[in-house]
TORKOLVEX-573344 format. One line per field, with one value per residue (C-alpha): residue number from 1; x negated, y, z negated; residue in one letter. Coordinates in pm, 1 decimal, decimal comma. Layout:
N
lumdren: NUM/...
xx: X/...
yy: Y/...
zz: Z/...
zavo: A/...
END
This chain:
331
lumdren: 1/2/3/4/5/6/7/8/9/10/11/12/13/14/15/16/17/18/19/20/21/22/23/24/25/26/27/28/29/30/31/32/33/34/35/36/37/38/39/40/41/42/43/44/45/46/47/48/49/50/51/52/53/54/55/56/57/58/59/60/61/62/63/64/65/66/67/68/69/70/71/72/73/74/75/76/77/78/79/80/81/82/83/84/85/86/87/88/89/90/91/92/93/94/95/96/97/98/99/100/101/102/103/104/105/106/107/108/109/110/111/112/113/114/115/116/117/118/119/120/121/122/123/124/125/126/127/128/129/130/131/132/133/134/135/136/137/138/139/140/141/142/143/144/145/146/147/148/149/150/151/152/153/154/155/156/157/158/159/160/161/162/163/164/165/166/167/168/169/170/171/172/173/174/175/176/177/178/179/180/181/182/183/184/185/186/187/188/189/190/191/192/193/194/195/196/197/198/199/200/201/202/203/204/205/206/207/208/209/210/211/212/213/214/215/216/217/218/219/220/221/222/223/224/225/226/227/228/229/230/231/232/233/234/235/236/237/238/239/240/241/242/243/244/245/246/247/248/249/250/251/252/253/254/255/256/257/258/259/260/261/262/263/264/265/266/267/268/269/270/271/272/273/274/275/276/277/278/279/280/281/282/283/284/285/286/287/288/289/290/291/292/293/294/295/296/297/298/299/300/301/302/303/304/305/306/307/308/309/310/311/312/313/314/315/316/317/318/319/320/321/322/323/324/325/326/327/328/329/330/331
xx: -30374,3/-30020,1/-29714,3/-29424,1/-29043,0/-28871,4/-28515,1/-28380,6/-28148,8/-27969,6/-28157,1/-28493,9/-28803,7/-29136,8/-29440,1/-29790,6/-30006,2/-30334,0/-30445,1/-31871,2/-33662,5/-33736,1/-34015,1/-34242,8/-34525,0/-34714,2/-34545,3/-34610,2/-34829,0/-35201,5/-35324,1/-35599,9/-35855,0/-35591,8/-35598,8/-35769,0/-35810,7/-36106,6/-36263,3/-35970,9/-35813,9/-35614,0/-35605,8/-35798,2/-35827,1/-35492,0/-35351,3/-35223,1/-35354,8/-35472,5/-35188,2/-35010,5/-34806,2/-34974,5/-35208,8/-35281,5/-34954,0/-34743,6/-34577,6/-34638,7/-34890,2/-34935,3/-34684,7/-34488,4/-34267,7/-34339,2/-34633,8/-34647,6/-34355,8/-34175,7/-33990,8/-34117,7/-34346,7/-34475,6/-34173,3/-33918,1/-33759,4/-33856,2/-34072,2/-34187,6/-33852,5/-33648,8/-33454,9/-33507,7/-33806,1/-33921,6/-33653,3/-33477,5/-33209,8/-33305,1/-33616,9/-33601,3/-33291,5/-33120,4/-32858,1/-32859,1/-33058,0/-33311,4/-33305,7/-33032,0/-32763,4/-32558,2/-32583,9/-32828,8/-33115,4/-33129,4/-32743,3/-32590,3/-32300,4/-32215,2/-32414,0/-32770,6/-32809,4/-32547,1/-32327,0/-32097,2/-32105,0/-32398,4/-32474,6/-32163,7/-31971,0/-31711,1/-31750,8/-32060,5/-32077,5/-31771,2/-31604,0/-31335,8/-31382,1/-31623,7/-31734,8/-31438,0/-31371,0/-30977,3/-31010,7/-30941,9/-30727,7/-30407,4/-30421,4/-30105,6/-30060,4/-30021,9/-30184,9/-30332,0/-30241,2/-30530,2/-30589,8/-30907,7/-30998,5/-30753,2/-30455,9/-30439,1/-30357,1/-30500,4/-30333,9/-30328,8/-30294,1/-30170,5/-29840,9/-29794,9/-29823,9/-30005,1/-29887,3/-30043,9/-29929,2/-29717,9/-29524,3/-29283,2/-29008,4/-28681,8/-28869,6/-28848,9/-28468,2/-28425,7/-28719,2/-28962,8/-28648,9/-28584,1/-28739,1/-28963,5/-29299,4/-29619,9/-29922,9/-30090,6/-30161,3/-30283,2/-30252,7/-30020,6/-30322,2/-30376,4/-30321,8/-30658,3/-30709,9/-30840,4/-31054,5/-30811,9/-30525,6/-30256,5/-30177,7/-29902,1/-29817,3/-29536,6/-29234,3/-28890,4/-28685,5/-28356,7/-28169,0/-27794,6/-27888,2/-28238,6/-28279,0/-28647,7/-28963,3/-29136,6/-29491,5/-29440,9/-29591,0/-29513,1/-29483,4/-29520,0/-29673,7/-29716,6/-29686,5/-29514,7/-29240,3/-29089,5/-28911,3/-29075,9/-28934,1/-29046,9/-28863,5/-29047,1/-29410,0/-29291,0/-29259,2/-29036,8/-29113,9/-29391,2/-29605,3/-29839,6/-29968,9/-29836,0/-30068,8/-30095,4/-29938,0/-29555,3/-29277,9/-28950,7/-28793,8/-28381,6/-28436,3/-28780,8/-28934,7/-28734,2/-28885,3/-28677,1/-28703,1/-28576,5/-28397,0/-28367,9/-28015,5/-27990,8/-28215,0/-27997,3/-27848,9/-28143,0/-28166,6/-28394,6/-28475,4/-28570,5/-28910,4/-28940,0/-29285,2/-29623,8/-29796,6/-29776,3/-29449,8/-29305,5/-28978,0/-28833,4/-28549,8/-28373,6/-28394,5/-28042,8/-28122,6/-28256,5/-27935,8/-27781,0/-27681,4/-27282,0/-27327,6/-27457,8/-27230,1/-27255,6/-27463,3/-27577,8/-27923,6/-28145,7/-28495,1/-28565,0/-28552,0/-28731,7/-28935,8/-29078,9/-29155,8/-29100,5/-29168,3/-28875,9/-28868,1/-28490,2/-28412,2/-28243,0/-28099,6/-28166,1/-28372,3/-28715,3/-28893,9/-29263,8/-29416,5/-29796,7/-29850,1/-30008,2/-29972,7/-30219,9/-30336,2/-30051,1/-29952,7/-29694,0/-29566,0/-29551,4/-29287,8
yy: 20030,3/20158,8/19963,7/19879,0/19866,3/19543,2/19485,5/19139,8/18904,5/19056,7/19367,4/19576,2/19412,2/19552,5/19466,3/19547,9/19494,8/19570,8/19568,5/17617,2/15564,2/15272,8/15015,7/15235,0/15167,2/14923,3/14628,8/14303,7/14204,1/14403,9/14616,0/14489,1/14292,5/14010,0/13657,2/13594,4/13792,4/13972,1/13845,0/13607,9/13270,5/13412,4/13770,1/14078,3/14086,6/13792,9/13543,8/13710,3/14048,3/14130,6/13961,9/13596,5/13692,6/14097,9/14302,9/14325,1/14080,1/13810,7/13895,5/14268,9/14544,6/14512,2/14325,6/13982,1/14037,4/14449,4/14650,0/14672,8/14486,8/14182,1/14325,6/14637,6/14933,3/14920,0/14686,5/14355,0/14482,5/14866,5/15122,9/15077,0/14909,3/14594,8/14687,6/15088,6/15256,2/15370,9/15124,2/14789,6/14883,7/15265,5/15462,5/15474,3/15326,8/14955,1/14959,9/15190,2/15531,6/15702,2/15679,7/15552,4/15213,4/15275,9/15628,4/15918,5/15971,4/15953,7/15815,0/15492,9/15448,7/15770,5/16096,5/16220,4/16198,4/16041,8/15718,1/15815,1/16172,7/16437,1/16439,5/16255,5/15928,2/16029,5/16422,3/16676,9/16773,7/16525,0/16211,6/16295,4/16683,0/16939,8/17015,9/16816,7/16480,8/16475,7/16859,9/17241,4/17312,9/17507,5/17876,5/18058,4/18344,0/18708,4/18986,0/18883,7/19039,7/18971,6/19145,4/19195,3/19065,0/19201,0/19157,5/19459,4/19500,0/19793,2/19982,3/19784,8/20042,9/19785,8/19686,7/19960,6/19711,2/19808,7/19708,5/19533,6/19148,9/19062,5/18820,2/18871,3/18627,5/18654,7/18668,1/19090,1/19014,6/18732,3/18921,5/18554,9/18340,4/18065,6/18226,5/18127,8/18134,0/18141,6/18048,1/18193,2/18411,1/18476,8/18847,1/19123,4/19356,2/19217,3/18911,2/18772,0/18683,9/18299,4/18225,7/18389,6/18242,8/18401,3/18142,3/18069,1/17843,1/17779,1/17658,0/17752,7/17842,1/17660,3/17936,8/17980,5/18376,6/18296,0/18357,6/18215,6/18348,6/18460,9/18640,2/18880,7/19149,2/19494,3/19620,8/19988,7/20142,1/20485,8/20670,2/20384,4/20119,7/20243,4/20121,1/19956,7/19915,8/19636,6/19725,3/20012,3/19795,5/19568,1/19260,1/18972,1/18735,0/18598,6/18327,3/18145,1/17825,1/17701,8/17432,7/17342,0/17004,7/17104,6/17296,3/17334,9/16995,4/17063,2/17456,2/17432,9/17811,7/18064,0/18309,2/18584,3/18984,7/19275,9/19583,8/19933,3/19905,3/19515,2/19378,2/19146,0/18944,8/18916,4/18717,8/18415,8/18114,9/17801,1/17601,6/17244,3/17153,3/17264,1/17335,1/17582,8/17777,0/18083,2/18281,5/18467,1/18706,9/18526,9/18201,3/18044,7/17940,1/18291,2/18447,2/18500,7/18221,0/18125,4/18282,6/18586,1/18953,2/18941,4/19267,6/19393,7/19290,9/19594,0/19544,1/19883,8/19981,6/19612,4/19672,4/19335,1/19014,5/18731,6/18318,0/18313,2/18019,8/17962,7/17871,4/17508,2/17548,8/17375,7/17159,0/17294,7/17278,2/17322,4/17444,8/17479,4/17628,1/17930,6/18091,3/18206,6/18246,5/18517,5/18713,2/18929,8/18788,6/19090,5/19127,2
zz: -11158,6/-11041,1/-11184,6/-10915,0/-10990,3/-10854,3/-10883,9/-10879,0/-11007,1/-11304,1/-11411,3/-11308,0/-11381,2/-11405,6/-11280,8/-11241,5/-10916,8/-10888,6/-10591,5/-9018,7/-7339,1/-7411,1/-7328,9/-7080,2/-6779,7/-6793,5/-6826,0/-6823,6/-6495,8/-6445,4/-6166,8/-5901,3/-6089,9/-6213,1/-6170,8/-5863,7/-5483,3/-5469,6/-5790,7/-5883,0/-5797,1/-5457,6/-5322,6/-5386,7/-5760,0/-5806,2/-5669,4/-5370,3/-5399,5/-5754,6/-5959,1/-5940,9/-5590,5/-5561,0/-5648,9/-6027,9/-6128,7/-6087,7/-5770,4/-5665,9/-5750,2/-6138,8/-6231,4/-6272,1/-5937,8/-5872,0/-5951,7/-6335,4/-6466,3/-6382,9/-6083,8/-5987,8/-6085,3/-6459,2/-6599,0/-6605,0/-6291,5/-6196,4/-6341,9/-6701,3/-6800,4/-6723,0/-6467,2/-6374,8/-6454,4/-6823,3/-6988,0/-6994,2/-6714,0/-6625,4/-6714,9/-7132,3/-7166,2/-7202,4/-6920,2/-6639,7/-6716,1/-6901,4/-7267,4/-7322,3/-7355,0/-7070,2/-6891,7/-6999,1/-7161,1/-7565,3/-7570,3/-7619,2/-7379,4/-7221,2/-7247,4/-7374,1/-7739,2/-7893,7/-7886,1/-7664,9/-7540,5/-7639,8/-7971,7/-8123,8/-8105,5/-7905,0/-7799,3/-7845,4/-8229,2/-8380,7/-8366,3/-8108,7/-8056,9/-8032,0/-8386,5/-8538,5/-8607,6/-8511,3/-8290,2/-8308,0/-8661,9/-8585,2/-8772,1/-8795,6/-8490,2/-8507,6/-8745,1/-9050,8/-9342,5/-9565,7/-9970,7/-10114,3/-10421,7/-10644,9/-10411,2/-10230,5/-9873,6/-9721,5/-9449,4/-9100,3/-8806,2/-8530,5/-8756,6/-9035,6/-9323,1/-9653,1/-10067,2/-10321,0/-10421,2/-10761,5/-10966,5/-11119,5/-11330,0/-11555,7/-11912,4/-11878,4/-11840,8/-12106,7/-12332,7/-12320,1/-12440,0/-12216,9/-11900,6/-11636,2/-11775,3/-11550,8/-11637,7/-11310,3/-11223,4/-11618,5/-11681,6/-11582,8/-11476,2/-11126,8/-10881,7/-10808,0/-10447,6/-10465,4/-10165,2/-9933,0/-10103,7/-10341,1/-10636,1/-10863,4/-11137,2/-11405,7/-11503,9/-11492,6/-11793,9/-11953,8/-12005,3/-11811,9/-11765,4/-11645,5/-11252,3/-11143,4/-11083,5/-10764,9/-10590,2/-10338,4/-10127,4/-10062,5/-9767,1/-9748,0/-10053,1/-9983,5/-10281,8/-10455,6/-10272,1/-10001,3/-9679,9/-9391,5/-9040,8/-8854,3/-8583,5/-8483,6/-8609,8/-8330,0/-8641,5/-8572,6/-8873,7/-9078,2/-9072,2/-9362,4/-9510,9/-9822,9/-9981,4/-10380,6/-10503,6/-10623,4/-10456,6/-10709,2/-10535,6/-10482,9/-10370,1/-10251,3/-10213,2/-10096,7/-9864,1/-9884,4/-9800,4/-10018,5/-9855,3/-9950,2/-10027,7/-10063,6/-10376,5/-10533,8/-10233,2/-9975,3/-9658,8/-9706,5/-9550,9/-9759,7/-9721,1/-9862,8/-9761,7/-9760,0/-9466,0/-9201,2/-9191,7/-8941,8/-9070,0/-8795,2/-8855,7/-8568,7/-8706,1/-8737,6/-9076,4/-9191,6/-9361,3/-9688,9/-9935,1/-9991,1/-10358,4/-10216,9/-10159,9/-9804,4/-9664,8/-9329,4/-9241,4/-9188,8/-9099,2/-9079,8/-9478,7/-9562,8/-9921,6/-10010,3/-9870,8/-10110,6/-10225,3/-10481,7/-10749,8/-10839,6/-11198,6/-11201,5/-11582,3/-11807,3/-11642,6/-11609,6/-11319,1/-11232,2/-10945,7/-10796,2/-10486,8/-10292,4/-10030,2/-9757,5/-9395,2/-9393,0/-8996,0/-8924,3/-8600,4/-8318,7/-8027,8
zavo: X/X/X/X/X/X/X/X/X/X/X/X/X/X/X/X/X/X/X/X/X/X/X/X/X/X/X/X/X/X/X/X/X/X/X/X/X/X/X/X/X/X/X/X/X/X/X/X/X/X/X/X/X/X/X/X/X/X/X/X/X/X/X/X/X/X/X/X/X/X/X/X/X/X/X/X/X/X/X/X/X/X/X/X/X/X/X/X/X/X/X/X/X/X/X/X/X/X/X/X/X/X/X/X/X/X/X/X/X/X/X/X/X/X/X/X/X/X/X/X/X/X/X/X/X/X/X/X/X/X/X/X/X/X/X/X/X/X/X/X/X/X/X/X/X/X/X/X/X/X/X/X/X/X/X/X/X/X/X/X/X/X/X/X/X/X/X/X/X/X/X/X/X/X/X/X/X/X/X/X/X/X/X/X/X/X/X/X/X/X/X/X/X/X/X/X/X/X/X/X/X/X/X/X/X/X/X/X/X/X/X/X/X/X/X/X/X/X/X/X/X/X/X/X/X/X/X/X/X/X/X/X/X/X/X/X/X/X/X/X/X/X/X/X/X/X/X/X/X/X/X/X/X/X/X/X/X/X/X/X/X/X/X/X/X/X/X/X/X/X/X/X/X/X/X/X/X/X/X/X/X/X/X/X/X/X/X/X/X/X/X/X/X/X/X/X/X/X/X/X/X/X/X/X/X/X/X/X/X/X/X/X/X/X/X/X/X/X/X/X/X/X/X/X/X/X/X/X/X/X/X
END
């Protein structure tokens, strides 16, 4: 366990991070050796030739008009089948081709083995996509920045980025009067890593000195917080999934990035919604907040990357969300 030092809002505040063919031959005439011919009423072995008009059937060899079916070779109309051989319409199949309703073998209407394509009702392996039933699920771009277990991000070579998620809120400030209490994660020994997703939980306090609550992520812990350029890493901005069932509803979540000389007037940029998010640094709504002492962005000393809460005193609000599928975004 190693304890980090955040400032923000009024005073410091301490924390602790520990880091998916149908009907066949034979069909319904005979061979030679039918009605009459040679041994039956007509023809050699039918009526013409072995069968009512041929050999063996009605009209042709084996069959009612063509040797062994009603048309042709072994079926209604052609081999073995209605109309095509081995099937109704095609050999094994109902319409036009073996073994299946319309097309191919094994299929229904267009392909082998399934209704409408292979294997599926619309495409191979889903309704409408390969493997998917609406088609390929949209994952944030860039270099993941994934924790282990106990929220922990190890160092990744390609981007420079290694710390250890935390939360953090305004009870160390307000000493657990009025603050913003969370219930998750529950302890202040680690941040569990939730099936690849960081989680957080609570409620913000009533008092008028009370700032909010927040997670965050270091981003260079070498020997304890210290500044990361993302210049030089070649970062331009973040992207990640926010998903739960409540965002705080008139602020929303403010993702927001510490400095090493600007902690208590960062440069943010306001989500509303869950979903799939990307804050560049050169968005036009990435800046600093009217309330805010106006500093000089720096993303060469950045310390911590941030999902504030804002306190709304005195009403509380809750708020349910995590955050994953976290990537730096590269130049």
């Amino acid at each position: 366990m190693k304890c980090t030092h955040l400032a923000f809002g009024l005073a410091a505040l301490l924390v602790e991070a520990c880091t998916s063919g149908g009907t066949s031959g034979g069909g319904n005439g005979g061979a030679s050796g039918g009605v009459s011919g040679s041994g039956g009423q007509t023809g050699s072995g039918g009526k013409v030739a072995g069968g009512s008009a041929a050999s063996g059937g009605s009209a042709t060899y084996g069959g009612s008009v063509a040797s062994g079916g009603s048309a042709t070779n072994g079926g209604s109309a052609t081999n073995g089948g209605s109309m095509a051989s081995g099937g109704k319409a095609a050999s094994g199949g109902t319409t036009n081709a073996s073994g299946g309703t319309t097309v191919t073998a094994g299929g229904t209407t267009a392909t082998s083995g399934g209704v409408t394509s292979a294997g599926a009702s619309t495409g191979a392996g889903g309704a409408t996509a390969s493997g998917g039933s609406t088609g390929t699920v949209t994952v944030c771009p860039g270099v993941p920045i994934t924790p282990d277990a106990t929220g922990h991000v190890a160092l990744i070579p390609s981007i420079g980025i290694n710390g250890n998620w935390f939360y953090y809120s305004d009870c160390v400030d307000l000493k657990n009067v009025g603050c913003s209490a969370q219930t998750q994660p529950p302890s202040t020994t680690g941040f569990p890593n939730t099936g690849g997703k960081m989680c957080t939980t609570g409620t913000t306090g009533t008092s008028a000195k009370g700032w909010g609550a927040g997670i965050a992520l270091e981003l260079n812990d070498t020997g304890g917080q210290q500044p990361y350029n993302a210049t030089s890493n070649g970062v331009k901005g973040f992207c990640f999934v926010l998903s739960g069932t409540k965002l705080p509803p008139s602020t929303g979540v403010r993702v927001a990035f510490t400095t090493k000389g600007n902690n208590d007037n960062p440069y943010f940029e306001a989500v509303t919604t869950m979903g799939q998010h990307t804050v560049l640094f050169s968005d036009p709504t990435f800046g600093q907040a009217t309330w805010e002492t106006k500093e000089t962005w720096d993303p060469t000393t950045l310390i911590l990357l941030q999902f504030q809460i804002p306190a709304a005193a005195p009403t509380p609000v809750a708020w349910d969300f995590c955050v994953e599928e976290l990537t730096a975004i590269t130049q």
